[in-house]
C-alpha positions in Angstrom: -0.6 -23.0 -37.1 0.0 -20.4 -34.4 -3.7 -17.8 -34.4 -4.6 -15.7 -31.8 -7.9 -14.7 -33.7 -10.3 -12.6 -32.1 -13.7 -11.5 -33.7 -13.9 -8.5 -31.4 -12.6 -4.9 -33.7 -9.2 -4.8 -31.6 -6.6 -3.3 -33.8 -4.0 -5.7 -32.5 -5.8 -8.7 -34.3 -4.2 -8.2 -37.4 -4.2 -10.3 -40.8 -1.1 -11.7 -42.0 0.9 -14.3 -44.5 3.5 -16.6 -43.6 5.5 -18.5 -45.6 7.5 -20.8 -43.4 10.6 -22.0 -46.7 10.8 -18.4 -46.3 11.1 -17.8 -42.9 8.7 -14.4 -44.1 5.7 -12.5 -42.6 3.7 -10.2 -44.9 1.6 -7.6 -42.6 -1.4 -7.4 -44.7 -2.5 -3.7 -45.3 -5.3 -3.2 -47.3 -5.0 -0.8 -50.7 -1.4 -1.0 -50.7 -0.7 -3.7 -53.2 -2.0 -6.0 -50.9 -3.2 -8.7 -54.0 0.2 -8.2 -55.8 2.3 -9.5 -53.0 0.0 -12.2 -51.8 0.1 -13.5 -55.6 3.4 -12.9 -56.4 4.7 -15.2 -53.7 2.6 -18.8 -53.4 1.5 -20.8 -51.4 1.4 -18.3 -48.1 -0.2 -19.4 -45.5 -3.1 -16.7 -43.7 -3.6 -16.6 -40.7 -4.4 -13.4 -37.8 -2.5 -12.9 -35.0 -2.1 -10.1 -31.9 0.8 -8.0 -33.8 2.3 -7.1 -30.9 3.6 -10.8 -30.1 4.5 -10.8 -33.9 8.1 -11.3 -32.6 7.8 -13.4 -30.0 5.8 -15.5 -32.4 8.0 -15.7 -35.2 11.7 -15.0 -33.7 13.3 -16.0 -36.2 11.3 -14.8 -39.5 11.4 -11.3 -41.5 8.3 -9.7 -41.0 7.9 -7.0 -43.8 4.9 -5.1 -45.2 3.9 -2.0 -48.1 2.5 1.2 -47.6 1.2 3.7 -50.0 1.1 7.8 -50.1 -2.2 8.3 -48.2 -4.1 10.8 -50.7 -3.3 8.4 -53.3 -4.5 5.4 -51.8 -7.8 7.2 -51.0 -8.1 7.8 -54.5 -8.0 4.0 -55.2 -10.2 3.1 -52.3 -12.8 5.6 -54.3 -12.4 4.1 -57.7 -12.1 0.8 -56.8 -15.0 0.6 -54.2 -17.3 3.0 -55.7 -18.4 1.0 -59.1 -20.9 1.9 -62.1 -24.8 1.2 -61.0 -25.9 -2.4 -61.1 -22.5 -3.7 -60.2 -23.6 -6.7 -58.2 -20.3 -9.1 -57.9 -20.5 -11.0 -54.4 -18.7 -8.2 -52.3 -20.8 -5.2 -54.1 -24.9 -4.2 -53.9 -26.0 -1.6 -56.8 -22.3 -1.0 -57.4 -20.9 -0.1 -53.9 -19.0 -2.2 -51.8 -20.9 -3.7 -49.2 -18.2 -3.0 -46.3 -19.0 0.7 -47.0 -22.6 0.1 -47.2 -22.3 -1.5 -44.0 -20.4 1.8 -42.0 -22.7 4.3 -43.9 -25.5 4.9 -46.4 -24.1 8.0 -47.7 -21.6 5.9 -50.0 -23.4 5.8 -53.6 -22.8 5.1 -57.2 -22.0 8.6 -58.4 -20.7 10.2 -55.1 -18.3 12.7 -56.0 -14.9 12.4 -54.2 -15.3 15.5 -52.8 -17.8 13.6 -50.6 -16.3 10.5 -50.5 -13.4 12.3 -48.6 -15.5 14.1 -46.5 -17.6 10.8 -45.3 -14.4 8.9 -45.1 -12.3 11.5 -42.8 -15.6 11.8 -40.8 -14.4 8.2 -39.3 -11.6 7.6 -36.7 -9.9 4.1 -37.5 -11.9 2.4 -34.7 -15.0 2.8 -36.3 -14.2 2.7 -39.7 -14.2 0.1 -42.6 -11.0 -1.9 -43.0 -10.0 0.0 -46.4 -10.3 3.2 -45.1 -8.3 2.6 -42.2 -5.2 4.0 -41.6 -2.0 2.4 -42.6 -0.3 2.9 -39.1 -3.5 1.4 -37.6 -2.2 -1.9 -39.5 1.6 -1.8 -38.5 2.1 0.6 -35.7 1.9 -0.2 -32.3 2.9 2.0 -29.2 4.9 4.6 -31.2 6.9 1.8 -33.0 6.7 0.1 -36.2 6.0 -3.8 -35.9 7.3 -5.1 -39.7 11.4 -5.1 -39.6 11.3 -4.1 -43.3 8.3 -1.8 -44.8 8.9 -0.8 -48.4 6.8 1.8 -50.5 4.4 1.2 -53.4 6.2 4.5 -55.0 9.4 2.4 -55.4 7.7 -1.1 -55.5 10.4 -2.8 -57.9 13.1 -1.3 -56.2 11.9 -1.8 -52.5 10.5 -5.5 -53.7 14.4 -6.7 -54.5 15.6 -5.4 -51.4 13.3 -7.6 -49.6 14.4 -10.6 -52.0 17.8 -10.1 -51.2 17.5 -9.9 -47.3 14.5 -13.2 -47.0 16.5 -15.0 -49.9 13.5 -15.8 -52.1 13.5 -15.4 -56.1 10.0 -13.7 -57.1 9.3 -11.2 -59.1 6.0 -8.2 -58.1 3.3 -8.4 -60.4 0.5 -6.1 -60.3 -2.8 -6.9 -60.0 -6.2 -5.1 -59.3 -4.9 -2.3 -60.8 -6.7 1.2 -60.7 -7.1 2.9 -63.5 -8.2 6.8 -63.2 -6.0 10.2 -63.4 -2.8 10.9 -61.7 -4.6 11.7 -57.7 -3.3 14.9 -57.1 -5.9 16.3 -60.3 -8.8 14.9 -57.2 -7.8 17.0 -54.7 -7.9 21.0 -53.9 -6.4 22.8 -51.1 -9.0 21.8 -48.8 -9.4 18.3 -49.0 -5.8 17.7 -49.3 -5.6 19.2 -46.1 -8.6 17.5 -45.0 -7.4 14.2 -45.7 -3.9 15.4 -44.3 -5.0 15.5 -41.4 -6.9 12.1 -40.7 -4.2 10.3 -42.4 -1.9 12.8 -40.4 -0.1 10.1 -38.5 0.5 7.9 -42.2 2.4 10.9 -43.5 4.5 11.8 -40.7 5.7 7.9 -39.7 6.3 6.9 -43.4 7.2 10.4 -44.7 4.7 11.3 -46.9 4.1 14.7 -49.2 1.2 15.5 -51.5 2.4 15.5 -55.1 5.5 13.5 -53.9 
């Protein structure tokens, strides 16, 4: 197995899945269906690498990865990190997430969006938690987009067969870990969808995203 692992917080060590029948790469982004793909095709192998030699790595494989409208994966980020009091499952303490708890004690059962936004955008992806990063800090490198073939949660079914067709696998997308909580546009108001605009600013202008889109 080829790893280039580091446990320093570069952004170029970045997690990924190989499956070598498949001659495929899955660039792991985290709140972007990240549990349906790594489910829906077994037996991947994980590993981290320097994305940057992700070609010179693996010349001859299909790299690919999922990305998700930025105001809506926030959204899911809050519901799914921000539990009911007394959660305490391995990764959560009194119901938050403990990588949150770990980047700031503002993050509480309770929180509001409003302020989860707020806290969140107060962050640049260098110093933030993994899930709050942004999606370009996972696949973009030097003005360029590593994955040869990045599909969109918004057309998953769609986008998912495409990729069948060009790596030659047969495997449905499942869902899984899915969010449950009003469409996220009815979180937002004119000011922190431009807040959130503009810290996920470079998400919405490489992958073409609109709010209510």
């Amino acid at each position: 197995m080829i790893s280039l692992f580091s446990r320093k917080r570069y952004k170029d060590a970045g997690r990924i899945v190989v499956w070598d029948e498949h001659k495929l790469i899955y660039v792991r982004v985290p709140k972007s269906a990240n549990s349906s793909i790594r489910k829906s095709i077994p037996d991947g192998i994980e590993n981290r690498v320097d994305i940057t030699q992700l070609k010179k790595l693996y010349p001859e494989y299909l790299s690919f990865s999922f990305v998700r409208n930025p105001w809506a994966r926030l959204v899911s980020a809050y519901t799914e990190k921000i539990r009911v009091e007394g959660t305490e499952e391995e990764k959560f303490v009194g119901g938050v997430y403990r990588g949150l708890l770990a980047l700031d004690s503002s993050f509480r059962v309770g929180m509001p969006f409003e302020e989860f936004a707020e806290v969140t955008c107060s962050f640049s992806d260098q110093e933030t938690e993994k899930h709050l990063k942004s999606q370009c800090y996972f696949l973009v490198r030097d003005g360029v987009v590593v994955p040869d073939f990045v599909g969109r949660i918004e057309s998953m079914q769609q986008d998912w067969a495409h990729l069948a067709n060009m790596a030659g696998f047969d495997a449905s997308i499942g869902h899984w870990n899915k969010s449950r909580h009003a469409h996220y546009t009815e979180f937002y108001d004119d000011r922190l969808m431009n807040l959130v605009a503009e810290r996920y600013r470079e998400d919405i202008e490489v992958f073409g995203y609109e709010f209510g889109k």
